[in-house]
N, CA and C atoms as an extended XYZ file, in Angstrom:
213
Properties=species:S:1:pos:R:3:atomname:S:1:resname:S:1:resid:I:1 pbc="F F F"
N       -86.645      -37.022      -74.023 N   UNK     1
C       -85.801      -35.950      -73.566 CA  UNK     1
C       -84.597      -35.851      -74.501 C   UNK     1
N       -83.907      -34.640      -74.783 N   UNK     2
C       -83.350      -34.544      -76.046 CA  UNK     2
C       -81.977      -34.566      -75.344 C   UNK     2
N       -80.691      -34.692      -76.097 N   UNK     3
C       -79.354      -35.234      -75.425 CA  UNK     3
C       -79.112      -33.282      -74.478 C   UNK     3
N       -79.658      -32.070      -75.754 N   UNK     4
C       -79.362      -31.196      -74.880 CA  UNK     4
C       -79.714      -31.114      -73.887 C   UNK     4
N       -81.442      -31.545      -73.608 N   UNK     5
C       -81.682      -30.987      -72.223 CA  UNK     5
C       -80.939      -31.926      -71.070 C   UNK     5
N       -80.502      -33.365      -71.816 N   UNK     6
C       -80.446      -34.517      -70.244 CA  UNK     6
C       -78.362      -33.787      -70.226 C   UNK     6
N       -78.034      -32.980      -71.100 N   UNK     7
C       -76.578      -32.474      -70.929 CA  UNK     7
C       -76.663      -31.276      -69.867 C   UNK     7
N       -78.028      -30.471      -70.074 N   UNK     8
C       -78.049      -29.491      -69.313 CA  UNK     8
C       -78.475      -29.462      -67.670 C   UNK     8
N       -79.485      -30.346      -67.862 N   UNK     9
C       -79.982      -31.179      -66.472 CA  UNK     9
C       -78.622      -31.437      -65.740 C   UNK     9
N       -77.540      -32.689      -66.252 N   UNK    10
C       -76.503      -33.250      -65.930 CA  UNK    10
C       -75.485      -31.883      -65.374 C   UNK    10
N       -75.064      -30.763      -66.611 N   UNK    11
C       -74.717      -29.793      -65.688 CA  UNK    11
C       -74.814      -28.922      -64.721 C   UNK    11
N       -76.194      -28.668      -64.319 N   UNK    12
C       -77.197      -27.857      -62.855 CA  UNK    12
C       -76.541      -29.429      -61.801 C   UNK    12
N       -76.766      -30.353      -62.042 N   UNK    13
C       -77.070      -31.046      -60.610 CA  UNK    13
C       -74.845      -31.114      -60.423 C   UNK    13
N       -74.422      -31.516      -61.137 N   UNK    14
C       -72.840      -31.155      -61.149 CA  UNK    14
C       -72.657      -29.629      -59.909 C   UNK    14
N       -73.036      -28.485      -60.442 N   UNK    15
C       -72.915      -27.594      -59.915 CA  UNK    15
C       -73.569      -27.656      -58.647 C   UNK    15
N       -74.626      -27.902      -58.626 N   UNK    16
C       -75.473      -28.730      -57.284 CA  UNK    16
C       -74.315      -29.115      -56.484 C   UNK    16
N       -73.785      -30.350      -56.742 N   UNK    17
C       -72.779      -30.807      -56.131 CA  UNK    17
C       -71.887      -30.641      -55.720 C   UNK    17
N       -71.235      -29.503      -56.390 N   UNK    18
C       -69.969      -28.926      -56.090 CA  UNK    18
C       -70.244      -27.548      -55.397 C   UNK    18
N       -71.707      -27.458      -55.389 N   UNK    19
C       -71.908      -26.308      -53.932 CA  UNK    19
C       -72.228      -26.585      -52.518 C   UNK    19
N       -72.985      -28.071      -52.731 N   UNK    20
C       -72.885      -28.881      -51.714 CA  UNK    20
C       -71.730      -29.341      -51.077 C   UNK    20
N       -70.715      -29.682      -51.907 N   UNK    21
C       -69.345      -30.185      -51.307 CA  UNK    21
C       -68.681      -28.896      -50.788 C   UNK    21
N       -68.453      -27.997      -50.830 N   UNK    22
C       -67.995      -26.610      -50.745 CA  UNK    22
C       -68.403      -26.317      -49.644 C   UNK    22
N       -69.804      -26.233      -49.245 N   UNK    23
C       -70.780      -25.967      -48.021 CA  UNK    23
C       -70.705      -26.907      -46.866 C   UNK    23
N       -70.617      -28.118      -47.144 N   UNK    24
C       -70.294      -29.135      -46.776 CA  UNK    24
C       -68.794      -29.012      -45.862 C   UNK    24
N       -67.954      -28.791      -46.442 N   UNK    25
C       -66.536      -28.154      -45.995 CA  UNK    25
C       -66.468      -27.358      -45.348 C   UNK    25
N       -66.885      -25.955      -45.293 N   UNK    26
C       -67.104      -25.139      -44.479 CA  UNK    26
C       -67.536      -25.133      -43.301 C   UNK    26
N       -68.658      -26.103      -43.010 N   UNK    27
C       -69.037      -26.220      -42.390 CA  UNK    27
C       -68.757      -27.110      -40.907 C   UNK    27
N       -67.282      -27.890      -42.087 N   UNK    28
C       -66.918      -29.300      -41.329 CA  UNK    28
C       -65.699      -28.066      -40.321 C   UNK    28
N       -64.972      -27.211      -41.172 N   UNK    29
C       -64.264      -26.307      -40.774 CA  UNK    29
C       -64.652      -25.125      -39.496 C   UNK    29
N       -66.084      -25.345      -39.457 N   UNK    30
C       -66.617      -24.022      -38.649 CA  UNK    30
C       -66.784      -25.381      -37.207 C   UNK    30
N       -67.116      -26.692      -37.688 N   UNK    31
C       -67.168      -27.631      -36.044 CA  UNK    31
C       -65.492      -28.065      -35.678 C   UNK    31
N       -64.850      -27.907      -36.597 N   UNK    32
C       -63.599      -27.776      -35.818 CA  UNK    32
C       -62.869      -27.575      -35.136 C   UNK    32
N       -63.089      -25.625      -35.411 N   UNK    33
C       -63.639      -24.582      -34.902 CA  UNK    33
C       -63.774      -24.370      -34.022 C   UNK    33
N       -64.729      -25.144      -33.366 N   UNK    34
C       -65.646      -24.785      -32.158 CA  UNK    34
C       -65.458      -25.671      -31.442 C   UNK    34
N       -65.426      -27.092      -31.846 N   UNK    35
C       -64.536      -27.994      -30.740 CA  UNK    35
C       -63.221      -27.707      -29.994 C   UNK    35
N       -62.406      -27.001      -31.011 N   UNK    36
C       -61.312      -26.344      -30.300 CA  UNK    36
C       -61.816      -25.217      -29.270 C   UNK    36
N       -62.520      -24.496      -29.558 N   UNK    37
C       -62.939      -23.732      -28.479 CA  UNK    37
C       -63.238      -24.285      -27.343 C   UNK    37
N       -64.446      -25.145      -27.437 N   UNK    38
C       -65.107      -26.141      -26.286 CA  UNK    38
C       -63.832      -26.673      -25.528 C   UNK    38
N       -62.796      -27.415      -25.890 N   UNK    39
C       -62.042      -27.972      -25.490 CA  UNK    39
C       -61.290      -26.712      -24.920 C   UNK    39
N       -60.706      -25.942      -24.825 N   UNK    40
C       -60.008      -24.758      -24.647 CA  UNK    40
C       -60.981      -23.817      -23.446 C   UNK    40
N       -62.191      -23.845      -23.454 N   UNK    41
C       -63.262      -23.586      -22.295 CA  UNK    41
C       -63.413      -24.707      -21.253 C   UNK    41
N       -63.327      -25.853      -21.006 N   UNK    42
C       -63.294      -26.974      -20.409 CA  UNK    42
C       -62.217      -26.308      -20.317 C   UNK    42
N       -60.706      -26.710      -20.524 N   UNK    43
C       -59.729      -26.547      -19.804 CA  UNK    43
C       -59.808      -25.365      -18.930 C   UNK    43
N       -59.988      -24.304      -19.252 N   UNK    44
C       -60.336      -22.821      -18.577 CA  UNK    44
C       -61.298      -23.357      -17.180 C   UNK    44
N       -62.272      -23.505      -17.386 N   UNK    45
C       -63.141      -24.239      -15.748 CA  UNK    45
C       -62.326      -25.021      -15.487 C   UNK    45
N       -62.252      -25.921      -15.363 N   UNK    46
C       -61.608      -26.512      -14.577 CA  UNK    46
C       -60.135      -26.328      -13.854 C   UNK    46
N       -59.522      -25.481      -14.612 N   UNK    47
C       -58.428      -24.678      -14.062 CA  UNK    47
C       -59.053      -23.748      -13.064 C   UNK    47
N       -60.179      -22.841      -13.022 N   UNK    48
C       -61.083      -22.096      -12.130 CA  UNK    48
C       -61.543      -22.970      -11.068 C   UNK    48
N       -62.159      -24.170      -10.946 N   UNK    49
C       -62.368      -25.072      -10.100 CA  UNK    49
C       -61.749      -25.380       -9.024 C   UNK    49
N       -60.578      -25.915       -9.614 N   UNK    50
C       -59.394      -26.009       -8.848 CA  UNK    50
C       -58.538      -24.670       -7.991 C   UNK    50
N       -58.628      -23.746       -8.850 N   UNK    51
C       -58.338      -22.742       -8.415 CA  UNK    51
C       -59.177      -22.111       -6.961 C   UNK    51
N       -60.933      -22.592       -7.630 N   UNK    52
C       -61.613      -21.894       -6.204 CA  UNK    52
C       -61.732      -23.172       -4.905 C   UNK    52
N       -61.459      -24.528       -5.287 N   UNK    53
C       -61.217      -25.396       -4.472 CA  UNK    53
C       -59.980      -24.875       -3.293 C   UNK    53
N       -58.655      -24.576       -4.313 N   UNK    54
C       -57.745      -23.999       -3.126 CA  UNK    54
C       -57.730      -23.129       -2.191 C   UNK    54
N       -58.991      -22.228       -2.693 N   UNK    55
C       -59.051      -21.066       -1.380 CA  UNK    55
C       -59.583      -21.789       -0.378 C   UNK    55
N       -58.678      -20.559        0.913 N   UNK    56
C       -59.174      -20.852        2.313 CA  UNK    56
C       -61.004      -21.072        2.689 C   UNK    56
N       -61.290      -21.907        3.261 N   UNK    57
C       -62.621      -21.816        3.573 CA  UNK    57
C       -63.171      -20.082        3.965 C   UNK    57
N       -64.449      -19.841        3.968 N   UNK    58
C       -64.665      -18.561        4.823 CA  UNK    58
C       -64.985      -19.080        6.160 C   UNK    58
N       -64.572      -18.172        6.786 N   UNK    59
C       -64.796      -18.351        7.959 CA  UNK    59
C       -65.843      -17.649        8.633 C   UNK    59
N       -66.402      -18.163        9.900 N   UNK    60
C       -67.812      -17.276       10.418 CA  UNK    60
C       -67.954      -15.815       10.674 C   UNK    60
N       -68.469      -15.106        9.628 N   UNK    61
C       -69.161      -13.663        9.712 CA  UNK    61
C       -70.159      -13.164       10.499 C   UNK    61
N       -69.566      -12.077       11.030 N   UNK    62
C       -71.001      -11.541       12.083 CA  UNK    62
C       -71.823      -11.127       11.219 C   UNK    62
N       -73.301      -10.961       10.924 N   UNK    63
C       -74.151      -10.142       10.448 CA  UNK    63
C       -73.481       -8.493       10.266 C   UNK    63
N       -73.070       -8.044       11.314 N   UNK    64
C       -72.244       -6.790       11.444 CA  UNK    64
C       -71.256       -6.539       10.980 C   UNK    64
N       -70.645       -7.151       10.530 N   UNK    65
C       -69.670       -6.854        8.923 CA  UNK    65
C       -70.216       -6.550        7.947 C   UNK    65
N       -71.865       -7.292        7.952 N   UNK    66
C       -71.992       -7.243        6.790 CA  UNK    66
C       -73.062       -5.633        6.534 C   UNK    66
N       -73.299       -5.005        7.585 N   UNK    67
C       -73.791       -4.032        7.257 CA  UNK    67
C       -73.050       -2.814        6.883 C   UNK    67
N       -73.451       -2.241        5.467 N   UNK    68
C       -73.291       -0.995        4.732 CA  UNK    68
C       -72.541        0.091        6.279 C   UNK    68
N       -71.894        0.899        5.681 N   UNK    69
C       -70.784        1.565        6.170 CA  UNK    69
C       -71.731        2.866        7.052 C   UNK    69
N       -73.241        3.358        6.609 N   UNK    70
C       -73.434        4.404        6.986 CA  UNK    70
C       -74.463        4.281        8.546 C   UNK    70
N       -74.611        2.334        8.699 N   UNK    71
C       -75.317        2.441        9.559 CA  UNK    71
C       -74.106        2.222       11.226 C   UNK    71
């Protein structure tokens, strides 16, 4: 193998690398991301939880409440 081709080889896998590391990053940036979200949705339920924990119980409904207005 001649010094050009093992120079040219050597520069493709370089670039290789430095698109991998790049992609690599992005990617670490996009689960960041989204953990912050997750974490930020968890807080949201459970603020709802609590929230529907505090309401009053219902209390016993006749069937006849529950019928539509025209009968």
């Amino acid at each position: 193998m001649s010094a050009a081709a093992t120079e040219q080889r050597l520069t493709e896998l370089e670039i290789k690398a430095s698109f991998s590391e790049d992609l690599l990053d992005r990617l670490n940036d996009v689960i960041v991301r989204q953990q912050h979200q997750i974490d930020e949705l968890s807080r949201t339920v459970a603020a709802l939880r609590q929230q529907i924990e505090q309401l009053p119980a219902p209390g016993f409904r006749s069937l006849r409440d529950e019928l539509p207005p025209h009968f």
